[in-house]
N, CA and C of each residue as an Amber inpcrd file, in Angstrom:
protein
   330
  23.5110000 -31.9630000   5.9590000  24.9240000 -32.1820000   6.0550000
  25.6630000 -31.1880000   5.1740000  26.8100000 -30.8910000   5.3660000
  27.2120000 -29.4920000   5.1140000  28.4540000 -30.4220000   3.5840000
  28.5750000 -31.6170000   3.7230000  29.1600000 -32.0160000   2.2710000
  28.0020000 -31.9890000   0.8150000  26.6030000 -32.0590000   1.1350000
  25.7450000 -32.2330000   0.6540000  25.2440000 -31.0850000  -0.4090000
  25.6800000 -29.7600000  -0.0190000  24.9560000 -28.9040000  -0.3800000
  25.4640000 -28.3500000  -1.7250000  24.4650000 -27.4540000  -2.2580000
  24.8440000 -27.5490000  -3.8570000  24.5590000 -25.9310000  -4.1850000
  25.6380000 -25.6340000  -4.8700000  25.7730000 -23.9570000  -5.2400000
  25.4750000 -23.8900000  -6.5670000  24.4800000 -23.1880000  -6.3420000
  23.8050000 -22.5460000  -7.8190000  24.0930000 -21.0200000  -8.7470000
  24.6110000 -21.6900000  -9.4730000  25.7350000 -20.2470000 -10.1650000
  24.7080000 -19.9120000 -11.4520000  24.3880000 -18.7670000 -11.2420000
  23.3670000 -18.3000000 -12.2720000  24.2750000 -17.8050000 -13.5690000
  23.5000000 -18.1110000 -14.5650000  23.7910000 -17.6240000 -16.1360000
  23.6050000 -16.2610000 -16.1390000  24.4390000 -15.7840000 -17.0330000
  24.2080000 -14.4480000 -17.5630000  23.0140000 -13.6160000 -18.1710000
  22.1810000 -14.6500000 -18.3930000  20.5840000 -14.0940000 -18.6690000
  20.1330000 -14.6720000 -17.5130000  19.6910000 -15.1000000 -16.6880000
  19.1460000 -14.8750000 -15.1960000  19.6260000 -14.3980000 -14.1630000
  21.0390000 -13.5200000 -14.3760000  21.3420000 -12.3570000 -14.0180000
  20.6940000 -11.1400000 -14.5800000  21.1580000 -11.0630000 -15.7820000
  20.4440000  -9.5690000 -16.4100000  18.6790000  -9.9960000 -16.0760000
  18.1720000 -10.7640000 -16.0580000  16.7070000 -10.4620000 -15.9100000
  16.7040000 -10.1530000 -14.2370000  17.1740000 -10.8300000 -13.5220000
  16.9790000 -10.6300000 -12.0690000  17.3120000  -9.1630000 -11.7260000
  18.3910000  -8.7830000 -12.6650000  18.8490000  -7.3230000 -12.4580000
  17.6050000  -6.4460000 -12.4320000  17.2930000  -7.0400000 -13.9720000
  15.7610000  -5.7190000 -14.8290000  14.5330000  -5.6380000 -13.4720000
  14.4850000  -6.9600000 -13.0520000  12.9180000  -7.1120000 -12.5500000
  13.4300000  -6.1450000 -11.0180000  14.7940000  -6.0780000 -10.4540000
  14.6020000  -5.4860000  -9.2140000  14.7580000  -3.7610000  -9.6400000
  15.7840000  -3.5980000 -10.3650000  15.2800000  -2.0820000 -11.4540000
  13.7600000  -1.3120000 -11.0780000  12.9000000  -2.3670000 -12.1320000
  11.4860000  -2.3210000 -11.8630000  11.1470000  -2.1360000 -10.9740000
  11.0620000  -2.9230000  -9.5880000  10.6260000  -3.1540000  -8.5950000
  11.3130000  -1.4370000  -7.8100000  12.2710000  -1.5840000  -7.9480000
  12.7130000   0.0280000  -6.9630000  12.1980000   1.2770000  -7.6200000
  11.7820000   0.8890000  -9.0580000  11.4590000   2.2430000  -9.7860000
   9.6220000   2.3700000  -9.0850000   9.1970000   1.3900000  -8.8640000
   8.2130000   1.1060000  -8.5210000   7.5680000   1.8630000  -7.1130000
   9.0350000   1.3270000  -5.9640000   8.8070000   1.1330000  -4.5820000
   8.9120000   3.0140000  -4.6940000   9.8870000   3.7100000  -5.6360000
  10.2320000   5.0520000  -5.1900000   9.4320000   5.8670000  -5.8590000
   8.5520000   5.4280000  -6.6980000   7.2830000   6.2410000  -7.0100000
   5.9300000   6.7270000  -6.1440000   5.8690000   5.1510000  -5.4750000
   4.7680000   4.8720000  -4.6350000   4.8060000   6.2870000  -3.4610000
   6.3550000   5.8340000  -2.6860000   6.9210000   6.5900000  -1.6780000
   6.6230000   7.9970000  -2.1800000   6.9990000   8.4610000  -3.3260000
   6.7080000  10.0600000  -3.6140000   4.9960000  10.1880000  -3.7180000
   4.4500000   9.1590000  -3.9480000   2.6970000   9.9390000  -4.1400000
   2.3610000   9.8420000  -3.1510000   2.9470000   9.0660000  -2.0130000
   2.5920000   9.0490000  -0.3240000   3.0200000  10.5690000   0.0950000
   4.5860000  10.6170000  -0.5060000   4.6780000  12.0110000   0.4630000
   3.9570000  12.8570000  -0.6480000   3.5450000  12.9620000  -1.4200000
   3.0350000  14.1010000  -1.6170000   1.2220000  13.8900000  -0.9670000
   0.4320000  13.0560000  -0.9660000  -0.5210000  12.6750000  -0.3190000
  -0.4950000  13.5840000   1.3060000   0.4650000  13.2900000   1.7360000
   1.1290000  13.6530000   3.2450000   0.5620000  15.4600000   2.8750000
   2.1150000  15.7120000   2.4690000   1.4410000  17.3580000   2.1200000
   0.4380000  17.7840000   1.6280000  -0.7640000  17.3800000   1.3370000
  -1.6600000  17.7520000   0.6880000  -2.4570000  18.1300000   2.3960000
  -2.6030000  17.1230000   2.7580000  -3.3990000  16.9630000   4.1500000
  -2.6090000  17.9880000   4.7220000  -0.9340000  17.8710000   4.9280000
  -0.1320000  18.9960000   5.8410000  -1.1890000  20.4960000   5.3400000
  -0.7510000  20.7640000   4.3710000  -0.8020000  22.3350000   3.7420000
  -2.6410000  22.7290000   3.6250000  -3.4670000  21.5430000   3.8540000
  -5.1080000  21.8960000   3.9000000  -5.0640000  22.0260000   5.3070000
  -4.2570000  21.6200000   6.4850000  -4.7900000  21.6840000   7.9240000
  -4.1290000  23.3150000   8.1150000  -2.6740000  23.6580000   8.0160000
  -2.3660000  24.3990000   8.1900000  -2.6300000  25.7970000   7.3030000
  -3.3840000  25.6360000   6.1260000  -3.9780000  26.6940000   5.5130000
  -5.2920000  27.1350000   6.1600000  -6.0940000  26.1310000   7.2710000
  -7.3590000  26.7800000   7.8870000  -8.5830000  27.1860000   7.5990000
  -8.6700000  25.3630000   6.2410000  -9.8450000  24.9930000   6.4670000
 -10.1320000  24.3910000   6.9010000 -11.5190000  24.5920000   7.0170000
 -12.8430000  23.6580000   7.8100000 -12.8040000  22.3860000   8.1700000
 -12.5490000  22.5750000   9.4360000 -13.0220000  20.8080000   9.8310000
 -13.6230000  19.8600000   9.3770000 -14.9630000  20.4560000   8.7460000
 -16.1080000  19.4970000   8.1290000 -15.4000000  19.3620000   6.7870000
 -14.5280000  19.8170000   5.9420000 -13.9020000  19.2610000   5.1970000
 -12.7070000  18.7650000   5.1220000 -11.6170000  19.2510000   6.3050000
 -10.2870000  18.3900000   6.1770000 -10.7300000  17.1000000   6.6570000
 -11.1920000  16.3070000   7.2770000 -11.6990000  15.0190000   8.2190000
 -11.8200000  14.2690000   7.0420000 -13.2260000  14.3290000   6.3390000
 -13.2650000  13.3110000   5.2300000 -11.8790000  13.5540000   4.0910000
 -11.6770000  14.7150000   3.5960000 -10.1520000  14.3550000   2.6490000
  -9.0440000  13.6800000   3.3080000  -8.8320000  13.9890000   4.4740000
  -7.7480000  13.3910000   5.4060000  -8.1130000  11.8310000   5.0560000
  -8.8190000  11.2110000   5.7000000  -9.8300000  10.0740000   5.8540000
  -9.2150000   9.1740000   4.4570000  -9.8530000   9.7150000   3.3630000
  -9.8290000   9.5160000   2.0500000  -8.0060000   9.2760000   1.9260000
  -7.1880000  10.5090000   2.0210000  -5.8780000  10.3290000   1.6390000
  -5.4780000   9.2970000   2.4090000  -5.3040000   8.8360000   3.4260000
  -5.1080000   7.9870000   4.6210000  -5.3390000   6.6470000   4.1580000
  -6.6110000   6.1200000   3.6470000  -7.1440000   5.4020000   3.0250000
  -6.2790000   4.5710000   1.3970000  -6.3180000   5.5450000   0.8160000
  -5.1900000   5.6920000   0.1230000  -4.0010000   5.2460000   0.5500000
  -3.3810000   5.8310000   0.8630000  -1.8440000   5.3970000   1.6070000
  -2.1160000   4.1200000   2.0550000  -2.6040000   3.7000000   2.8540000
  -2.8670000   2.1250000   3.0610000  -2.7680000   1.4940000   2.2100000
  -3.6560000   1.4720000   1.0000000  -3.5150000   0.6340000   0.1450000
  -2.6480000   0.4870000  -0.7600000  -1.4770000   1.5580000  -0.9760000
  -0.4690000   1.8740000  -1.5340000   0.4310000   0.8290000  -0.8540000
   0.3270000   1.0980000   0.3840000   1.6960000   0.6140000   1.0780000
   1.2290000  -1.1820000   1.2540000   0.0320000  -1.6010000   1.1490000
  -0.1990000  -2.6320000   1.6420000   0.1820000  -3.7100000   0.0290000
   0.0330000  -2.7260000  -1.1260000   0.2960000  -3.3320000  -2.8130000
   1.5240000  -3.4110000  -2.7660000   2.4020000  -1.7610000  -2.5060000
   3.7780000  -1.9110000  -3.4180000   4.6290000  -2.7960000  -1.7450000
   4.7930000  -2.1580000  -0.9260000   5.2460000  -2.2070000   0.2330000
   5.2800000  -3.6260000   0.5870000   3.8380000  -3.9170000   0.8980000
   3.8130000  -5.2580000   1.9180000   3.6290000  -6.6530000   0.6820000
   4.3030000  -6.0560000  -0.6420000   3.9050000  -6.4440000  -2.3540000
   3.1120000  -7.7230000  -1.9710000   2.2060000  -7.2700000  -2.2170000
   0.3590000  -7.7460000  -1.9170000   0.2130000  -7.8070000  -4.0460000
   0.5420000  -7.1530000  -4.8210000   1.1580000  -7.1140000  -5.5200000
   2.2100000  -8.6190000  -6.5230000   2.6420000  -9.0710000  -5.9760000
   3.2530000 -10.5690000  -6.3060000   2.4370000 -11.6050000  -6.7000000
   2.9370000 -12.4430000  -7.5070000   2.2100000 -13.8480000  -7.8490000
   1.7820000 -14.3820000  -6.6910000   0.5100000 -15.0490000  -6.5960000
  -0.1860000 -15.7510000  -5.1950000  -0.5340000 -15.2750000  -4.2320000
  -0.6730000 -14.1010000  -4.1760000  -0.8340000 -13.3590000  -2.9690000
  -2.8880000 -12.7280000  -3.0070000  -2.9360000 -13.3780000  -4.6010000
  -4.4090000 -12.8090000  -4.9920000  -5.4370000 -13.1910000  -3.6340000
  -5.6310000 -14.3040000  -3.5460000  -6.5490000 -15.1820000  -2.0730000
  -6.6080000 -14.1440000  -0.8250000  -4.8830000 -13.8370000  -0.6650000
  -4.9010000 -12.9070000   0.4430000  -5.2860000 -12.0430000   0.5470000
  -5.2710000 -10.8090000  -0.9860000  -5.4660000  -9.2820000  -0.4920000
  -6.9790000  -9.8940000  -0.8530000  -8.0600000 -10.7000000  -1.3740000
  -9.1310000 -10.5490000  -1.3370000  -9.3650000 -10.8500000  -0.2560000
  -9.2230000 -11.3130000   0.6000000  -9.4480000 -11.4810000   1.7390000
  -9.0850000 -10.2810000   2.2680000  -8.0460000  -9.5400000   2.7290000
  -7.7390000  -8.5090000   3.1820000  -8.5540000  -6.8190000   3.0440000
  -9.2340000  -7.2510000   1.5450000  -9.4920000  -6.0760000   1.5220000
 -11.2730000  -6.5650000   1.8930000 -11.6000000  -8.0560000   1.6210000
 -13.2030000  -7.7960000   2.3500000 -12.7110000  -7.7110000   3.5670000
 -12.1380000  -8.2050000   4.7680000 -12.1730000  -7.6440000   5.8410000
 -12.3620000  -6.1140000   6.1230000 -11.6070000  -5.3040000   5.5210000
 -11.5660000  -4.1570000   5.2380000 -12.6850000  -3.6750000   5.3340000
 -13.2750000  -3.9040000   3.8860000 -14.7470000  -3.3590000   3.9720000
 -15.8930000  -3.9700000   4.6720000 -15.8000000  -4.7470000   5.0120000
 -16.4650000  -5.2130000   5.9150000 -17.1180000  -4.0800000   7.2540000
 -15.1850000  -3.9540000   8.1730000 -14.9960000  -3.4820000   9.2070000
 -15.5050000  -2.0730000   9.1100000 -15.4230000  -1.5590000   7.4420000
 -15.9780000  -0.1180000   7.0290000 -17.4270000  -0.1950000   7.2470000
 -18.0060000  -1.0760000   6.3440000 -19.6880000  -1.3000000   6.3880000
 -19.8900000  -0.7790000   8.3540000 -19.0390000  -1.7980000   9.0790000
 -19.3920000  -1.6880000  10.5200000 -19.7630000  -0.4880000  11.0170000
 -18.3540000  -0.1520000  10.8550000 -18.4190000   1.4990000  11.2790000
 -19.4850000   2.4830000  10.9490000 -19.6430000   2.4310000   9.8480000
 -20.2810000   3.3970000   8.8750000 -21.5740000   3.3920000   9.9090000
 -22.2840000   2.2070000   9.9550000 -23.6840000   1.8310000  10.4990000
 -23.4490000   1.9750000  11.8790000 -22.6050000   1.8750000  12.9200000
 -22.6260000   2.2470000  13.9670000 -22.9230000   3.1400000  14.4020000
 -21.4740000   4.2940000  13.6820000 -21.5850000   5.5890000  13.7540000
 -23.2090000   6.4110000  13.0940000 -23.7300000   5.8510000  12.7160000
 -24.9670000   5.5760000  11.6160000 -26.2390000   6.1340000  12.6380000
 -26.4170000   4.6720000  13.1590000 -27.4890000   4.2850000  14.2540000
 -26.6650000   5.1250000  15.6530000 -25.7020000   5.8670000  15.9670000
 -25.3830000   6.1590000  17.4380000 -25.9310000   7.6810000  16.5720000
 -25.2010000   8.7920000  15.4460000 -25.7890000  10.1660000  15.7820000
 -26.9220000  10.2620000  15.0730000 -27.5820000   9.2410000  14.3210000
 -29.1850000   9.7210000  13.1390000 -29.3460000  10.0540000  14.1750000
């Protein structure tokens, strides 16, 4: 019921902290974002400098890898109180699905 409802007017110290912690949090989110793009160019400037396949694939692989888990901490904030249950879960799936691969690809070219 719309007479019912109750407005919560925050104090001046759970303002300034709410302020600090999102501060944090963007100083956070715009760091992440720069080691992604620089991650990015690393892979850009090794493909287009014209090396070796047999080595851009696994660094690519690796940076890629990376970035995931960047974006899946700060991004998808995996990162936050309670969320521990999940990314362990998230990340054995992960490796799990890696173990898979690995041995597939394993047993198809030995």
């Amino acid at each position: 019921m719309a007479h019912d409802t109750h407005i919560h007017v925050r104090s001046q110290a759970e303002f300034e902290y709410t302020k600090k912690k999102r501060a944090e949090e963007m100083r956070g989110h715009l760091a992440t974002f720069a080691i992604m793009i620089f991650l990015t160019l690393i892979a850009f400037t090794m493909v287009t400098a014209g090396f070796s396949a047999y080595l851009i694939v696994p660094i690519i692989l690796l940076l890629a890898a990376i970035q995931v888990v960047l974006q899946l901490y700060y991004f998808m904030h995996m990162s936050g109180k309670g969320h521990g249950m999940v990314a362990f879960f998230m990340f054995c799936g992960m490796f799990v699905a890696f173990i898979t691969i690995l041995a597939l690809v394993t047993i198809v070219w030995w």
